[in-house]
DODOGU-601160 format. One record per residue: residue in three letters; x, y, z of N, C-alpha, C, O in turn. Coordinates in steps of 0.2 Angstrom, whole numbers, plus 5000, padded with zeros to 4 digits. Each point is the difference from the previous one (the first is absolute). Example, Ala and Ser with C-alpha at 12.3 -4.5 7.8 and 13.67 -1.06 7.14 Angstrom:
# residues 2
ALA506649725039499650065000500450065000500549995003;SER499350064993500450065001499650055003500350065001;
END
This chain:
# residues 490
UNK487155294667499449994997499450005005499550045000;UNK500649935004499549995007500050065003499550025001;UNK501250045001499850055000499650054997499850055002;UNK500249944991499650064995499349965002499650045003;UNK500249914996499249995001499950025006499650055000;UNK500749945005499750035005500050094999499550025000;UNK500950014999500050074998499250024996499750045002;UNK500349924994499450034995499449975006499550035001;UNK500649925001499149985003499950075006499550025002;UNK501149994999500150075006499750074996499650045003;UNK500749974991499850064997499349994997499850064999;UNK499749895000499349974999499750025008499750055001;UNK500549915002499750075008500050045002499650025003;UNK500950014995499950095001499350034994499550035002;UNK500649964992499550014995499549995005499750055003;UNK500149894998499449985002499750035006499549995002;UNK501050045001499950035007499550084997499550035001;UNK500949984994499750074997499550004998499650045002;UNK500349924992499449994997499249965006499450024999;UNK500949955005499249975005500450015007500349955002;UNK499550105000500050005008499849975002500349955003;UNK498950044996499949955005500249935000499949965005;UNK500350014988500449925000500450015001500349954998;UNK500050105008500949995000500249955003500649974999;UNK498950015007500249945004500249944998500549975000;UNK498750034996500249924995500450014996500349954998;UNK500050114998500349974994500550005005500349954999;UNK500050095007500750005001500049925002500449964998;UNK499250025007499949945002500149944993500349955001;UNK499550054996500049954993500750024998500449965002;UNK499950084994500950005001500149975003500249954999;UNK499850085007500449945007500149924999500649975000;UNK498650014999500149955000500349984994500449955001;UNK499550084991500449974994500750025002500449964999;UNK499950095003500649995003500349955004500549975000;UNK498850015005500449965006499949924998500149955002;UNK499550074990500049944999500749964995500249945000;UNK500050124996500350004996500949975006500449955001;UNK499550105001500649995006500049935004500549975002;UNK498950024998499949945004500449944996500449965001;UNK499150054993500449954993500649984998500349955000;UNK500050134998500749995000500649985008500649975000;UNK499150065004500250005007500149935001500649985000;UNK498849975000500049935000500549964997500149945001;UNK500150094994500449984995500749995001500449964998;UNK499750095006500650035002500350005005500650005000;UNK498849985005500149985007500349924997500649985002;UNK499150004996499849934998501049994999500449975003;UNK499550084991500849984996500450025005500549975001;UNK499450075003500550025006500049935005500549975001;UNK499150025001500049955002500449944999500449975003;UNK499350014990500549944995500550035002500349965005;UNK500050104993500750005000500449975008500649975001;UNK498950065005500349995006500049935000500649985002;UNK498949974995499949955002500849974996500549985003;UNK499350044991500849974997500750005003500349965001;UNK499850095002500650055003499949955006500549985003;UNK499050005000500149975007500349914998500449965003;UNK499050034990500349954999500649974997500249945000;UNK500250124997500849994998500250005007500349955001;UNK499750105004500249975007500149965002500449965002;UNK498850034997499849935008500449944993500249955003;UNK499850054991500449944997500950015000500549965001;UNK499650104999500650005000500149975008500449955000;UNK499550075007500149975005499849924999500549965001;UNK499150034997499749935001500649964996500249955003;UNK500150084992500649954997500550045005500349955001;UNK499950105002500749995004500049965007500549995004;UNK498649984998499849975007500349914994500449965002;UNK499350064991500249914999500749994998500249944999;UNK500150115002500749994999500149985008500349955001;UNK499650085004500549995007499449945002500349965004;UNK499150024996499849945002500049934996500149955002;UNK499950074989499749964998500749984994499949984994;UNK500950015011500550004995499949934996499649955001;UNK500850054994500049944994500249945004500550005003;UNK499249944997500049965003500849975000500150024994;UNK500549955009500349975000500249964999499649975004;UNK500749974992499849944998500649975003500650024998;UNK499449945007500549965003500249934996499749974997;UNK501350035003499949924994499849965006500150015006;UNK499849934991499649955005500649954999500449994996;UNK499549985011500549935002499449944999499550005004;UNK500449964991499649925003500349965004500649994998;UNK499249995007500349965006499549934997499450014998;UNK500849945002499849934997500149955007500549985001;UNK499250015003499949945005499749924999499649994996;UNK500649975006499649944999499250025003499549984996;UNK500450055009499449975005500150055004500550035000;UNK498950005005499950065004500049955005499649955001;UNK501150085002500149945008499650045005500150065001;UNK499349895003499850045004500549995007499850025006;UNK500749954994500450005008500250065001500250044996;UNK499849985011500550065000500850044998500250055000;UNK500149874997500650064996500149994994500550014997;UNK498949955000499750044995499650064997499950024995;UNK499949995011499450094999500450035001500050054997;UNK500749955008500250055002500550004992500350054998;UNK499749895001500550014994499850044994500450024996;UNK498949985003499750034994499950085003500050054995;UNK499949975010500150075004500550024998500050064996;UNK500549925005500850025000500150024991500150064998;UNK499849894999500350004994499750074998500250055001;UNK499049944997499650074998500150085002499950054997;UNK500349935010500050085001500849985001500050035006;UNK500649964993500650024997499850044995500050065000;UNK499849894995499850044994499850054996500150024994;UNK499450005012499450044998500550085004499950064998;UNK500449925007500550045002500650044997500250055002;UNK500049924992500350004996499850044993500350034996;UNK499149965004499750064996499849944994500250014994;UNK499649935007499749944995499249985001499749995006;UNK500150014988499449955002500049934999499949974995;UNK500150015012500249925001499149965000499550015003;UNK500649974992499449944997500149935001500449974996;UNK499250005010500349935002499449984995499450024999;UNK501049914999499649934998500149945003500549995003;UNK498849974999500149955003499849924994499650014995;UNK500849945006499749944993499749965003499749964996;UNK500350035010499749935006500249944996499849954997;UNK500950075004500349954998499849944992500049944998;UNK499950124998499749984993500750024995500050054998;UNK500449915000500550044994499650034996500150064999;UNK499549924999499750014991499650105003499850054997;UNK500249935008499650095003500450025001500250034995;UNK500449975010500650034999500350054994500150064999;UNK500149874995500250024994499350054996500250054997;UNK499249945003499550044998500150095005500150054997;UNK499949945007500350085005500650024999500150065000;UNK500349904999500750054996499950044994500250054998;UNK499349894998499850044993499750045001500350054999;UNK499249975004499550075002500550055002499950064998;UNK500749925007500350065000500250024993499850054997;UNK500649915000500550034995499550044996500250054996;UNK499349955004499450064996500150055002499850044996;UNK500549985011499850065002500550065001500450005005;UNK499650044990500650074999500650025004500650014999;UNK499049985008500550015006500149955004500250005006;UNK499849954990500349945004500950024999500250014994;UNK500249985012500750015003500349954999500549994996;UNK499249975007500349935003499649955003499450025002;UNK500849904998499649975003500749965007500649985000;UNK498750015005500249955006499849964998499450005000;UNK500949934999499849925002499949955002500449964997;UNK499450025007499949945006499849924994499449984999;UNK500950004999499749944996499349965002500049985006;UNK499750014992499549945002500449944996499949945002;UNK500450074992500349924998500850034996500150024994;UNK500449975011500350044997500449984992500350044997;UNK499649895001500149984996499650054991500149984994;UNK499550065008499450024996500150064995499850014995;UNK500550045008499950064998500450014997500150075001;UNK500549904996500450024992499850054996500150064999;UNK499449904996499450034995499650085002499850044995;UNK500249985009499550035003500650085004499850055001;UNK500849935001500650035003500550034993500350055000;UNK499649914994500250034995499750044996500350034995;UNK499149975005499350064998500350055005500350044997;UNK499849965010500250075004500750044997500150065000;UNK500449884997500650014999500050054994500550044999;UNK498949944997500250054993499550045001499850044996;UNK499949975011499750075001500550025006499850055003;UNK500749924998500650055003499650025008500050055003;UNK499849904999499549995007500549975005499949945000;UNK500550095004500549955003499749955005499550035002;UNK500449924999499849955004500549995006500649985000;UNK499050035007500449985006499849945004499550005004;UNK500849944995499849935003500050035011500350055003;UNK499349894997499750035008499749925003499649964998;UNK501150055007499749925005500449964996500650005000;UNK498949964995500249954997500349994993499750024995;UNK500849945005500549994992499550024993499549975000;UNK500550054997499849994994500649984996500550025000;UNK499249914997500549954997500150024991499550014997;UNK500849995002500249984990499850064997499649994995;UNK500550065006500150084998500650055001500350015005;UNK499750034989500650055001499850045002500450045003;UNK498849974995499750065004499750035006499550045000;UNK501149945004499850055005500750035005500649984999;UNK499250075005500650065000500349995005500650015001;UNK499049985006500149985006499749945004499449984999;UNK500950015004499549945005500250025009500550005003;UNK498750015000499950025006499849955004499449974999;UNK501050015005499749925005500449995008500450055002;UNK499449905003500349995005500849974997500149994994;UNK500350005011500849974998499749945005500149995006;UNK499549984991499949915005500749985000500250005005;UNK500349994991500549965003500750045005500649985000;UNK499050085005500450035002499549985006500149995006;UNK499250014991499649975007500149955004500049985006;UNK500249974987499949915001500950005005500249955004;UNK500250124994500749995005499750005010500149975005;UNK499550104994499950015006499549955001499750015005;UNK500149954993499349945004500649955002500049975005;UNK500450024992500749954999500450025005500249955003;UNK500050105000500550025005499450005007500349995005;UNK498950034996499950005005499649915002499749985005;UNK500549994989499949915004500549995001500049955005;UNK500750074993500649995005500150025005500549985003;UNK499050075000500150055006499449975003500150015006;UNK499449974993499649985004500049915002500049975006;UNK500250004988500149935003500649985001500349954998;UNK500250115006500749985002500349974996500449975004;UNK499850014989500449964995500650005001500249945000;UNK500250125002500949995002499749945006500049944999;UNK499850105007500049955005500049924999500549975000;UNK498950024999499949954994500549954997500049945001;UNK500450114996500749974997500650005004500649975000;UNK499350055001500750005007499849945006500449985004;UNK498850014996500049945005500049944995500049945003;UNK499950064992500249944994499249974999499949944999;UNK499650105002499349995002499950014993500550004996;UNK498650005001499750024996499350005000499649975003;UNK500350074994499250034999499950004992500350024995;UNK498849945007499949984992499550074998499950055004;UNK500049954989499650074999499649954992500249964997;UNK499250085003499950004992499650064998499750035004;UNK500549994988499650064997499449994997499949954996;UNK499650095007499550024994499850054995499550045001;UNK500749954996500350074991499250004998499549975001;UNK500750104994499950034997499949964993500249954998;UNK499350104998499749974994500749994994500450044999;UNK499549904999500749994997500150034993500449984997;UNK499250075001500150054994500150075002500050064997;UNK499949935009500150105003500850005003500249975005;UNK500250084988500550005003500250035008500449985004;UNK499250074997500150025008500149925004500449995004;UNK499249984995500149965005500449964999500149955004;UNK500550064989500549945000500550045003500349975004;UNK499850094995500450065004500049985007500549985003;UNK499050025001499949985006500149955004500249995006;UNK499849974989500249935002500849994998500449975004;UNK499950064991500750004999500350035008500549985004;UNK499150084995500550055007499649975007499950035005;UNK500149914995499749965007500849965000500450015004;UNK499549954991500549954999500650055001500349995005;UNK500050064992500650025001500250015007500550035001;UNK499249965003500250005006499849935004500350005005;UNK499449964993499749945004500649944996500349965003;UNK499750054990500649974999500149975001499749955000;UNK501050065003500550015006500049945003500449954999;UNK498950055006499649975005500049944998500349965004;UNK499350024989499849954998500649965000500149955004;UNK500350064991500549984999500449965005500349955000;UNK499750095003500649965008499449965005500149975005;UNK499250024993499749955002499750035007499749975003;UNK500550124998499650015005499550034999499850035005;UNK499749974990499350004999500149954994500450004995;UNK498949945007499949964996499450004999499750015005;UNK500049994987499350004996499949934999500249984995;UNK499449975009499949944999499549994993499849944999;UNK500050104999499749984996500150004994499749984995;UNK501150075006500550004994499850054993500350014995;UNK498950025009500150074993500350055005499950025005;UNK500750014989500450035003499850054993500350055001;UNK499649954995500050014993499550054999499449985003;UNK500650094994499350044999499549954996499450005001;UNK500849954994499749984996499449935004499549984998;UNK500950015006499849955005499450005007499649965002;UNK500450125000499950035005499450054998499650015003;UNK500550024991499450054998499449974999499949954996;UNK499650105007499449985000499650034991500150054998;UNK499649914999499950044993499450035003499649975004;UNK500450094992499250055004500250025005499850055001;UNK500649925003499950025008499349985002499750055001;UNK500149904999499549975000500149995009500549985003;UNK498850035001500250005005500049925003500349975004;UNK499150014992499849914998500549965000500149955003;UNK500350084993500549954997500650005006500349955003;UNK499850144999500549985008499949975005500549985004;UNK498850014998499849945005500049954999500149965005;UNK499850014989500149934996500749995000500149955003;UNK500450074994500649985002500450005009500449965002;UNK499350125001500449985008499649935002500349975003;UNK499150014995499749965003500549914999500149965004;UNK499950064990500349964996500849955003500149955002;UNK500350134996500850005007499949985006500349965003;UNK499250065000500050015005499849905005500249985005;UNK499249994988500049935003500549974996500049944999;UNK500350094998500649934996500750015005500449965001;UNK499750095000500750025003500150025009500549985003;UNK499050054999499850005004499449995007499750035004;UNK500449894993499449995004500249965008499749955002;UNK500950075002500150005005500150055003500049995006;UNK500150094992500150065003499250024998499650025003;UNK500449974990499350044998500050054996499650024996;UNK501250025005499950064997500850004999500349955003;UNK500050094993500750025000500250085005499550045001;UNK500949975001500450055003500050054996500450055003;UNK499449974991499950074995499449974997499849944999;UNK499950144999499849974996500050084995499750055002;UNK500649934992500250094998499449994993499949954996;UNK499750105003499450004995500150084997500550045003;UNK499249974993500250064994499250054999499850054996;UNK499949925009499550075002499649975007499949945001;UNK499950125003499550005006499549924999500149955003;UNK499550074991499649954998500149925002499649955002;UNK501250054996500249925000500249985005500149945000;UNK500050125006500249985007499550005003500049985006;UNK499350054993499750005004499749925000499849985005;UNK500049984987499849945000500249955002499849944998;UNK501150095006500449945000499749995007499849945002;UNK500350135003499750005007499149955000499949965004;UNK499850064993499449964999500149914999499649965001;UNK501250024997499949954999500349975007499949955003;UNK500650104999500149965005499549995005499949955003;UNK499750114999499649995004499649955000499949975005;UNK499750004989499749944999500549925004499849965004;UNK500850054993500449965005500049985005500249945002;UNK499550135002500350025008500650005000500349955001;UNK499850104996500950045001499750095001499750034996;UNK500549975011499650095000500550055003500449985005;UNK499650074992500750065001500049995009499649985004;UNK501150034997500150005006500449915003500249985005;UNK499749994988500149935003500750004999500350054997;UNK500249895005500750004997500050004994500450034996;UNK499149915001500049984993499650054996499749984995;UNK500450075007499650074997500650014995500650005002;UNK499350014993500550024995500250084998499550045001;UNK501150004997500050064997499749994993500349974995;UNK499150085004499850014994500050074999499950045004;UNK500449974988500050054997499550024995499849954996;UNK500150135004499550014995500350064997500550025001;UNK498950024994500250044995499650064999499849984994;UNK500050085007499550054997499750025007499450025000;UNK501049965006499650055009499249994997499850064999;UNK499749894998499350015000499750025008500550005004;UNK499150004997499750025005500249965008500350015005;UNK499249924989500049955007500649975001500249975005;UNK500250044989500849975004500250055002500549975003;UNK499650104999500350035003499849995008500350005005;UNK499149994994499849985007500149925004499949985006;UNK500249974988500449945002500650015003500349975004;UNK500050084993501050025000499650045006499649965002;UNK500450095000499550005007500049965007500150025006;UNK499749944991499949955005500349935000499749955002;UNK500950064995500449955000499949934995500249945000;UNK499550074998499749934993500750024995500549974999;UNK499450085000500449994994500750055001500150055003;UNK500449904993500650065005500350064994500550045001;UNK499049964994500350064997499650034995500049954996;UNK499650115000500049994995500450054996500550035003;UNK499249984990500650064996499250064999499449984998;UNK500950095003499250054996500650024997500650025001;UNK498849964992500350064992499550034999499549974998;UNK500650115004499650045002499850034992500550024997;UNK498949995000499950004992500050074999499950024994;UNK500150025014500150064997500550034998500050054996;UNK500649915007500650024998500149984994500650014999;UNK499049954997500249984993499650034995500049994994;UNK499450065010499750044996500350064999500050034995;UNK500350005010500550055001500650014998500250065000;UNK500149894998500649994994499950024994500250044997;UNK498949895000500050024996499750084995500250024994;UNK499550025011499750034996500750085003499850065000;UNK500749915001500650054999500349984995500350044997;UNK499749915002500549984995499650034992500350034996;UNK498949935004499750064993500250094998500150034995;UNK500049985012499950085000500850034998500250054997;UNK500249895006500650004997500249994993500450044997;UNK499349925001500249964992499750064995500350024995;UNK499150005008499750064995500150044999499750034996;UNK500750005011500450075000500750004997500350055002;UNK500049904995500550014997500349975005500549974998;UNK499650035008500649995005500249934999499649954998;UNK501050045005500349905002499450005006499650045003;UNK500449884995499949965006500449965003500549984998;UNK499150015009500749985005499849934999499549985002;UNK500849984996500049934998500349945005500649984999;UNK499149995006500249965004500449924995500449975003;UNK499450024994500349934997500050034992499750064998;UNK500849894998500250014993500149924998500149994994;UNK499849975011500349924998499449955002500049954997;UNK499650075007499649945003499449974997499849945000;UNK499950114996499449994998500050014993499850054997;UNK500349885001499949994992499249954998499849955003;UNK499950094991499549995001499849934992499549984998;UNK501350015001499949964993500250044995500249974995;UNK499850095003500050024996500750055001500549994997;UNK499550065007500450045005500250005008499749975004;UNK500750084997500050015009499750035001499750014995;UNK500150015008499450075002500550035006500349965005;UNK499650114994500650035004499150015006499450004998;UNK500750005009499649985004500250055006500650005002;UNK498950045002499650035006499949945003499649964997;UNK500750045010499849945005499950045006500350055002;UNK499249915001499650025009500349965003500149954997;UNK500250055009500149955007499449985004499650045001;UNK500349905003499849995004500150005007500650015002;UNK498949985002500150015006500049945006499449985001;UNK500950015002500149935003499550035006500050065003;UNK499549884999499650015005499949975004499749954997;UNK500450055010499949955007499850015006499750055000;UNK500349915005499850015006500250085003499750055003;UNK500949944996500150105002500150034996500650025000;UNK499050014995500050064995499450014996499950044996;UNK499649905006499450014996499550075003499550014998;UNK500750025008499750044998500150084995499650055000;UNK501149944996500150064994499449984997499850064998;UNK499849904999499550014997499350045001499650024996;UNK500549985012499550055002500350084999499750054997;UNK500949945006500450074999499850044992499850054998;UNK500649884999499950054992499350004996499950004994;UNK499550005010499350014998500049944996499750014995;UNK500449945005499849944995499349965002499549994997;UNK500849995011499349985004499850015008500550015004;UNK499050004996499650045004500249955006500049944998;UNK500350065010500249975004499549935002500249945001;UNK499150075000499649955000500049934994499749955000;UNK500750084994499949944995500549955000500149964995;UNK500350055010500749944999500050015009500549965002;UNK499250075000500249995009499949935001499549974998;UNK500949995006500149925001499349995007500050045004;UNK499749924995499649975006500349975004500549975000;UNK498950045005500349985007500249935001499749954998;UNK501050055004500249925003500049964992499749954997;UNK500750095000500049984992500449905001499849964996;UNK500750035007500349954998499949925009500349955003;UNK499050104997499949915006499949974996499950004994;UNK500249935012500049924994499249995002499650045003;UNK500149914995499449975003500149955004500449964998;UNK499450025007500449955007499949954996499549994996;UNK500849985006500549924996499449965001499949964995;UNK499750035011499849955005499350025004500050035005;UNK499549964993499450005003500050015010499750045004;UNK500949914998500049995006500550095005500150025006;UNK500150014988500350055004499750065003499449995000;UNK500650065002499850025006499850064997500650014998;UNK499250044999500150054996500350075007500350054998;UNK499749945007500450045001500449985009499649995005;UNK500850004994500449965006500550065007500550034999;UNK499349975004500350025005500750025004500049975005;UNK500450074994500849995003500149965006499850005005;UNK500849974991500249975007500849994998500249994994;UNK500150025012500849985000500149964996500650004997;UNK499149955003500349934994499549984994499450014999;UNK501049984999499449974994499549975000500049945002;UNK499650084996499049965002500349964991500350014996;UNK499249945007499849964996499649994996499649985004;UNK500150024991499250024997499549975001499550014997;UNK500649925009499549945000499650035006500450035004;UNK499149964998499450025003500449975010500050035005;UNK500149924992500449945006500550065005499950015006;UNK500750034989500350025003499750055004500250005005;UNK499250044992500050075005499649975003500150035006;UNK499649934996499449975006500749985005500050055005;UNK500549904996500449985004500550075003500150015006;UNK500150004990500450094998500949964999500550035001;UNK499249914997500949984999500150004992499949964995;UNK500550095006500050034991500749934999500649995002;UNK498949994992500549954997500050004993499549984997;UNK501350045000500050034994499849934995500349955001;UNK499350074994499949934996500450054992499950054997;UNK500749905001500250024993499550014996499549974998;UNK500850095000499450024993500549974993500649995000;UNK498950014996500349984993500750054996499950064998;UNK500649905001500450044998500050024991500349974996;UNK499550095004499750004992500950044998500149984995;UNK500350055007500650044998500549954994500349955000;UNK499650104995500549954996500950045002500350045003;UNK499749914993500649985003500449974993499749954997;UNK500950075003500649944996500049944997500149994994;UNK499649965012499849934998499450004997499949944998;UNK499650115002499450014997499850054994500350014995;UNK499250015007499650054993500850024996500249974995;UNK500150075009500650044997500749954998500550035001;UNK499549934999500449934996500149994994499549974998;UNK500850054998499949964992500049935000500549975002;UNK498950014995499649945002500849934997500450014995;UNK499649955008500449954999500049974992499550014997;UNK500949955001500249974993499249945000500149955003;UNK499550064994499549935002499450025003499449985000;UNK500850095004499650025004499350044996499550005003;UNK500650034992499750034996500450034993500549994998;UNK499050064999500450024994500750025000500150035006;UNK500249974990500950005000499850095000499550034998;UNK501050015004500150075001500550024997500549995003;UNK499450054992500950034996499750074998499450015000;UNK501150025000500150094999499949994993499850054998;UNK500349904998500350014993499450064997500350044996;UNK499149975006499450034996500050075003499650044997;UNK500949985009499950065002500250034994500549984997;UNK499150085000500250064993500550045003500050025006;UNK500349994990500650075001499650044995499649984996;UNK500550115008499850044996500450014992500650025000;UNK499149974995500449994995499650084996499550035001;UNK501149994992499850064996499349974995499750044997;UNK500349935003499249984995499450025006499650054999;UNK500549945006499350025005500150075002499650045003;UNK501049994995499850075003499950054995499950065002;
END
């Protein structure tokens, strides 16, 4: 159609060329332009829809790439099932952060999203964050650390009939069937090696074989936290023994967890009782020859109490004290000879159990189960994942540096860690060699006739500190109260 018009306005200027020569210019010029107008119009049109089309054609393109760029950049998000981990409290100590390090990236390694909770130590929060998980689709499983382990029955069988396996962590969770594993230290495998290295530290066979004796007392653990009766069991299964034949005697006669445990573990409370022992039973040595406690904390305020004494490391009547969790400042007491031993239960390796053991459970596979008998929580056994501890002393405390735990400056012992403080205003603070023995008195070095003056003989001895006190002499002593480890406590 556009070609016939333009034909006819074509055959119009020829006409017109014949009929007016001299208009030929203009009329051929006026075609032109209604031609170049008409062209221009439809041309515009044309261009235009050409155009459109290219535009279209580019944008089917550029959309068809744009969806195979959102395919390779922009894949369907992945949804990870989630682990809740349940804690009492965000421990800021160091083998608590390393412990929360460890647990999350096992996890997160494993291809989980690990979502920690903390309660600060609130149950009723606790149990509130277990229910927030159970709302959420991809919740797996949970980890739980109790804040009261007596609490979360109610709240554990809401998981049960969402088929949420529940893995106990650290501590007992009491009076439920609902839970599938239990992940903790073996304290009464610790409480053997704390018990076998005060027999090798305070010579006990010797001891016995010289018909001698060395007194001890315990400072326990919270008397509702089973770990600590575990620990205290597996102290006794090797100290036993001892008690019984009269070659360590407890003059104060708690021989007994029930006797002996601190409730809370209250640190107030453990210096009120050594304080206690210590002026009722020994108030002519001062101190007893052990003194075995159930964490760093209790050893370290036992050392504070002697020192108020004047009783200071390095003396005779310095005592072997036992501690528990390598903290900082007691590794560097063990160090420097204050304390002769502690135990590290390193939490990464209890975070590192645990979060093999979920990856296990949920992939179908067994788990390797160290205990089937020990840990009953009132209701059931709990088949149980147990950690070992690490005995730590004067020569091996620096594995703690070796295994990145602590940095060499944080437990490195000060100088001249176990001088005494001089006895005597009158002595010399530094005395000169001489073939015989100087004397501490000003008299001797001015004359230069060194004349020995007896110093005080603090050594006990058989007839003394280490004596089981005589019939009249003080409280009556019987083993009768030492515990056997029995099947109810394990």
């Amino acid at each position: 159609m556009k070609r016939q018009i333009a034909g006819i306005l074509t055959g119009l200027l020829v006409c017109s060329a014949f009929l007016a020569g001299c208009g030929k210019n203009e009329a051929t010029q006026a075609v032109k332009e209604s031609v170049e107008t008409e062209k221009e119009g439809n041309g515009e049109s044309t261009e235009a829809e050409g155009k459109d089309q290219d535009k279209k054609s580019d944008a089917e393109e550029t959309d068809g790439s744009t969806e195979e760029s959102s395919g390779e950049d922009q894949a369907p998000e992945v949804v990870l099932d989630k682990i809740g981990i349940l804690l009492p409290e965000e421990r800021s100590d160091m083998n608590g952060s390393l412990e929360r390090a460890e647990l999350k990236s096992r996890l997160e390694e494993n291809g989980y999203d690990a979502a920690l909770y903390f309660a600060k130590e609130d149950a009723d929060t606790q149990i509130s964050q277990i229910r927030e998980l159970l709302q959420d689709e991809n919740l797996k499983a949970l980890v739980i650390s109790p804040v009261d382990p007596y609490s979360l029955s109610d709240v554990l069988q809401e998981a049960s009939d969402q088929s949420i396996p529940v893995i106990d962590y650290d501590d007992l969770i009491m009076d439920t069937d609902k839970i599938k594993y239990y992940v903790t230290f073996n304290t009464r495998a610790i409480g053997n090696e704390i018990g076998k290295n005060i027999v090798k530290q305070a010579e006990l066979d010797k001891v016995r074989e010289d018909r001698g004796c060395r007194t001890i007392e315990f400072l326990m653990g919270s008397l509702d936290d089973d770990a600590s009766l575990f620990l205290f069991n597996g102290i006794m299964e090797v100290l036993g023994e001892y008690v019984e034949d009269g070659t360590l005697v407890c003059r104060s006669g708690r021989t007994t967890f029930d006797q002996n445990g601190i409730a809370d573990e209250n640190t107030a409370d453990v210096m009120t009782q050594l304080n206690s022992v210590i002026s009722e039973f020994y108030s002519l040595e001062k101190t007893p020859d052990i003194i075995c406690t159930a964490s760093d904390v209790f050893a370290l305020a036992a050392m504070d109490i002697l020192e108020n004494e004047e009783i200071y490391p390095g003396d005779e009547n310095w005592p072997l004290i036992t501690g528990l969790n390598a903290d900082a400042d007691a590794v560097k007491s063990v160090a420097e000879g204050k304390m002769g031993f502690t135990v590290m239960m390193d939490r990464r390796d209890l975070a590192e159990a645990c979060a093999t053991l979920v990856d296990t459970y949920l992939k179908g596979d067994d788990v390797e189960v160290s205990n089937y008998s020990q840990y009953d929580n009132g209701v059931k056994i709990i088949g149980t994942v147990t950690c070992d501890g690490k005995l730590i002393d004067k020569d091996n405390y620096q594995i703690l540096v070796d295994n990145g735990f602590y940095l060499a400056e944080m437990i490195a012992p000060e100088a001249s860690p176990t001088q005494i403080p001089e006895a005597s205003p009158t002595l010399t603070p530094e005395v000169s060699p001489a073939p015989e023995e100087v004397s501490p008195t000003p008299a001797a070095e001015v004359t230069g006739v060194p004349e020995a003056s007896p110093a005080p003989d603090n050594k006990k001895t058989t007839d003394g500190k280490n004596a089981a006190p005589a019939s009249g002499d003080g409280p009556e002593i019987t083993t009768e109260e030492v515990p056997s480890v029995k099947e109810e406590h394990l």
